[in-house]
N, C-alpha and C positions, 0 to 999 in steps of 0.2 A: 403389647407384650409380644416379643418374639417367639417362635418354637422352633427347635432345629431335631429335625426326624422325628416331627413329634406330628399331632392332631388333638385338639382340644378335648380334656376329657375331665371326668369329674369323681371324686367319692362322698356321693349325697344319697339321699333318701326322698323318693317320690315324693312329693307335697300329698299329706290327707286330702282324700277327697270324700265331699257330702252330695247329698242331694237335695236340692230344696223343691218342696212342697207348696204350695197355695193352700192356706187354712185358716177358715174363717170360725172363732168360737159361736155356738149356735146362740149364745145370749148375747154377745158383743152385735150380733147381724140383727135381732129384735130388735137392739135398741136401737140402732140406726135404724132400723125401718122405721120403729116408733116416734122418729123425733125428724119432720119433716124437712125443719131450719137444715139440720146434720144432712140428709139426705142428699138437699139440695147446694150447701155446698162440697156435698163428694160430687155430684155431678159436674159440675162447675169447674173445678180441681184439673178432674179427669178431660173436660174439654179443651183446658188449657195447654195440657202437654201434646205435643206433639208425639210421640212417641208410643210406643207399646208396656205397658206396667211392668217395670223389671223383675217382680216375681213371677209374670206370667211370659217373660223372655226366657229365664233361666230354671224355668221347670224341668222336674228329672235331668240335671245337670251336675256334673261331679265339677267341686272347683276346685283347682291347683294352686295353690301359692306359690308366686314367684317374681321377678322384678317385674313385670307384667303378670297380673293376676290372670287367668285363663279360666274358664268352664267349658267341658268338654261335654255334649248329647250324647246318647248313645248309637244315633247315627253316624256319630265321628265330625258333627258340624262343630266348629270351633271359634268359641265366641270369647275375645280380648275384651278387660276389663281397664279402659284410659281414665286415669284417675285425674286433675286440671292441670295437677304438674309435671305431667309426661307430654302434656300435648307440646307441641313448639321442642323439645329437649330433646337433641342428638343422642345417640345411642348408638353400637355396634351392630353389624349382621354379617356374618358370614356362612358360606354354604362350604358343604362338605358332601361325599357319596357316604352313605353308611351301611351301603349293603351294595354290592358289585357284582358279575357276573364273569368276572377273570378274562376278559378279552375283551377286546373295544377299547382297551384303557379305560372301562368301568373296573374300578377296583374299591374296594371298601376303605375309607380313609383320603383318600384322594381329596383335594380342596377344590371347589367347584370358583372359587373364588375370592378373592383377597377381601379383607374388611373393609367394607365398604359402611359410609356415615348415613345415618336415616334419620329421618324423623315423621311422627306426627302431628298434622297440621288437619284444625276445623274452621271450614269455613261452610259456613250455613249449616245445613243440617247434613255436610257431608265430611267425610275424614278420609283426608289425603295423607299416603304413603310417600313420602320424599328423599330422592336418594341424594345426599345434599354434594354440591363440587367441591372439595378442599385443595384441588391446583393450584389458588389464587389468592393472591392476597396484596394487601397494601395497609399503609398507616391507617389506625383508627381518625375519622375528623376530617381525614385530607378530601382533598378535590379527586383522587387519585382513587380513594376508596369510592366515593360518589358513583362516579364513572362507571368503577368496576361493580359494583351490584348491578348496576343495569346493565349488565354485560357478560353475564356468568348464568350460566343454568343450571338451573337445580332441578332433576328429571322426577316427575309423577308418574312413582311405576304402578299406583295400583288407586282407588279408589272407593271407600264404602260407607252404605247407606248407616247412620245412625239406627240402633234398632232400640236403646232406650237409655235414661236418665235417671239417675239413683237420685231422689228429692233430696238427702239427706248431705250424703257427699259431692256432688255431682259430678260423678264418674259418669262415662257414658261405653258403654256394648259397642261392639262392633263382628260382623261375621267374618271372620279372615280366612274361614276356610277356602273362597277360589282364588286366594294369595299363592298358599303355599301348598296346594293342591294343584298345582300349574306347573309351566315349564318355563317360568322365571331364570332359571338358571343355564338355560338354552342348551340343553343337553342333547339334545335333537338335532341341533347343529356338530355334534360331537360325532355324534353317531355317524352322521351323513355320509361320511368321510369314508367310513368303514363299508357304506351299501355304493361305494362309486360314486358319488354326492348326488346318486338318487334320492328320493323323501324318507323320510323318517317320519313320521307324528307322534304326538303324543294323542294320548290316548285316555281323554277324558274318564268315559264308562269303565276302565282299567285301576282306576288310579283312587287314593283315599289317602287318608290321613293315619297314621298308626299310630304314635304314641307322643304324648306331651310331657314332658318335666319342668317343674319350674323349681328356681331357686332363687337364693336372696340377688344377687348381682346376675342371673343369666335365664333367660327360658329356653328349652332344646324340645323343637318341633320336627317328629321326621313324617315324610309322606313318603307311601309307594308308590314310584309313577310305572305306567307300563308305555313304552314304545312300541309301533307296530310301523312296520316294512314290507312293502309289497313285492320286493326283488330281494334275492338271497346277495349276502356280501362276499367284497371281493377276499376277504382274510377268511381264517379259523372263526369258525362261530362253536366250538368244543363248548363252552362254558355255560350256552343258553340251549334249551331243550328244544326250542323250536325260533328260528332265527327271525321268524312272522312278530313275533311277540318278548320284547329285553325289559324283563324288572328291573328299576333300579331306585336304592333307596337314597333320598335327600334328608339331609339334616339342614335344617336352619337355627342356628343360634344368633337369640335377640340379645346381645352384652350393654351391663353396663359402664360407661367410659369412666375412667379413675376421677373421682373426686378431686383429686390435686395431679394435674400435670406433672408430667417427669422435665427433666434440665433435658432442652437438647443439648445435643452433639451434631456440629458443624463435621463436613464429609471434610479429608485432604486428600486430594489425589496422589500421593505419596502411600498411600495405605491401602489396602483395599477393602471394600463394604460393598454390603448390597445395603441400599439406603433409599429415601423415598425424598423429592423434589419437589418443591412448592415456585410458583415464579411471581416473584413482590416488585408489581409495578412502582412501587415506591423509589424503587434501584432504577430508576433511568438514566442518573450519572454515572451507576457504577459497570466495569467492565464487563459483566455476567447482572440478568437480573435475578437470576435462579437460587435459590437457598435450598440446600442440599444436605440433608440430616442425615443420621448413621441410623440405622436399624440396629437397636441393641436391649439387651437385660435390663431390668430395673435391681439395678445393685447399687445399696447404698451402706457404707458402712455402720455397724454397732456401734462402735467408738472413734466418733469423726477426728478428734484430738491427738490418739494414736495414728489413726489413718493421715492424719497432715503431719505429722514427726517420721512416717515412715515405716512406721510401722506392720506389719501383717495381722488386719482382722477377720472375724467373721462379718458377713451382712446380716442384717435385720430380717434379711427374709432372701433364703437359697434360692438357688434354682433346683427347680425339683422336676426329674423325670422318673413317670410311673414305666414298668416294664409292664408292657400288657399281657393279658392270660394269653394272648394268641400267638406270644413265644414260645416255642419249645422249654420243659423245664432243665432238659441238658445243657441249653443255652443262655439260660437267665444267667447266671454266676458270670459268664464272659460278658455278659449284653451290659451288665452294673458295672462290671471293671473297664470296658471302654468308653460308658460315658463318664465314669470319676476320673477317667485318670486326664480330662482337660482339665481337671483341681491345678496341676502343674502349670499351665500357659496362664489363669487367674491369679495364681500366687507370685507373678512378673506381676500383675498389675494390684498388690497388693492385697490380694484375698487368700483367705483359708479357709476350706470346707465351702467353696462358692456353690459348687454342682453336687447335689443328690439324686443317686439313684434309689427307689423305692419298689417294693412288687404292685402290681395293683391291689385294690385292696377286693377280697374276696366277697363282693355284694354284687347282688342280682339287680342293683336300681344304679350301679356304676355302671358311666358309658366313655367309649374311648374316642365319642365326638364332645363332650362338654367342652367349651371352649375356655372354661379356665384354667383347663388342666396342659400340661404335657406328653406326650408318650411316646415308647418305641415300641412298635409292634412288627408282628410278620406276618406278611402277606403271602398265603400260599393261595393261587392265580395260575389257571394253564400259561397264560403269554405275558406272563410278569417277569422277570429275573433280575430285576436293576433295585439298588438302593436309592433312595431320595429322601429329600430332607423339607418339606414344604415349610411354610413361617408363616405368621399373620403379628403387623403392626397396628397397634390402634392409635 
């Protein structure tokens, strides 16, 4: 999904959270005492597993629905619920700032990084984080493809213990709080720049997890990291109260990827795109082995029959941007007629009513990082003053 001056964002409603308790009825516990045979294979049972009893894992735990089930401690530890068919299954991740400090080019909204493809992978009793390569490719079958797996990396950014196994489902726990309680997103190196590329750290004992949402297709994880710097920078530091010390909030959104693939589109260099490049060792005859796709909307007509006659339709599903609270209200009414009026350049390519503008919608559990959303917002920043436009494809 593309975004143009947008940042992923959503109108949902936190997932119910419970707490689950450990509770044994006081006659259910006699009778297993009373009946040896039972006793002895609970024991047994319990020998077998490897692992820690999942209601004594997710004790005092509030759990979030969402494409990834979550239970949050009230420590802030945060423990993923891998259900067997998420393991091995790609998935989206991108970073975002979600909270900035107006100088350093920490700004709120800002993409810490393009979607990058992940997955979950167990081997033994441990669960690997995989950032998988999508550069590469070749025919399925061939010798060509052979080759190339054994020749493509696929980077393990992260690493964790199994903490337990649902008997039932067999989902298995995992603690991902020092995933995304880190500086993953090398923000530190951002910074550097700004102190004369003296150190920067992060700053473990600073830093925690603040808040979880889950949804049906996305989970949005943000953590506070804190930076700490032992030399004052060479710029304005206006925006942070003490320059030793830069809050900054990450958003990590876990998506998941469309069910059914969109058609690509082939790049012309006749045209121009910003568009994403695959290189298919399969093309060793051909003059380029690069395949070069367009970065574009998923717009597909209402009525395809019309749309091949010529017609002017609507799609099946607009584009939609949210105007965010953080526009001035004197400027919402211009902010919606500059992004409908590209209706005009889609309607050359036979659409009508393609682009909506909407307000956000007025809920305390809406965020203007959810990555399924849209937005144009404003950033008011001591050393911001430029317009941008970030995207993310998946």
């Amino acid at each position: 999904m593309n975004r143009l001056l947008t940042l992923c964002t959503l109108c949902a409603v936190l997932a119910a959270g419970c707490t689950t308790v450990n509770v044994t009825p006081e006659g259910a516990s006699k009778s297993a005492a009373a009946t040896p045979a039972a006793a002895t294979a609970s024991a047994s049972a319990q020998k077998k597993s490897p692992f820690k009893p999942w209601k004594e894992v997710l004790k005092d735990t509030e759990a979030i629905d969402g494409y990834f089930k979550a239970h949050l401690k009230r420590d802030q530890t945060l423990y993923l619920e891998l259900p067997p068919e998420r393991l091995g299954t790609e998935f989206g991740m991108v970073m975002h700032l979600s909270r900035g400090v107006g100088v350093f080019n920490i700004h709120d909204g800002l993409p810490l990084s393009a979607m990058q493809l992940m997955k979950f992978e167990r081997v033994g009793d441990q669960i690997y984080l995989v950032h998988v390569n999508p550069r590469f490719t070749a025919d399925d079958g061939s010798a060509m493809k052979t080759s190339l797996e054994d020749n493509t990396g696929h980077s393990i950014v992260d690493a964790f213990k199994i903490e337990s196994e649902d008997s039932t489902s067999k989902a298995l726990l995992i603690d991902a709080t020092s995933f995304f309680v880190s500086d993953y997103a090398d923000v530190s190196e951002q910074l550097k720049w700004y102190y004369g590329q003296k150190p920067v750290m992060y700053d473990k004992g600073r830093s925690y997890l603040s808040a979880v949402q889950g949804f049906e297709k996305n989970v949005e994880i943000d953590a506070l990291l804190t930076f700490k710097a032992s030399s004052s920078p060479i710029t304005t530091s206006a925006g942070v109260s003490d320059y030793r010390s830069v809050p900054v909030g990450v958003r990590y959104s876990l998506v998941a990827l469309p069910e059914e693939p969109m058609q690509p589109r082939y790049a012309d260099d006749r045209v121009g795109h910003f568009l994403d490049a695959v290189r298919d060792f399969s093309r060793d005859r051909e003059t380029t082995p690069y395949l070069r796709f367009v970065n574009r909307w998923r717009l597909e007509p209402s009525d395809p029959e019309a749309f091949a006659r010529g017609e002017k339709v609507e799609p099946k599903q607009p584009i939609v941007f949210y105007i965010d609270h953080s526009v001035p209200r004197a400027y919402r009414k211009y902010v919606k007629e500059g992004i409908e009026a590209w209706n005009r350049a889609y309607e050359a390519a036979g659409y009508k009513n393609a682009i909506v503008a909407r307000d956000a919608p007025d809920d305390p559990a809406w965020s203007a990082e959810d990555a399924r959303y849209s937005t144009v917002r404003w950033t008011a920043a001591h050393s911001m003053g430029y317009a941008i436009g970030p995207s993310q494809t998946d």
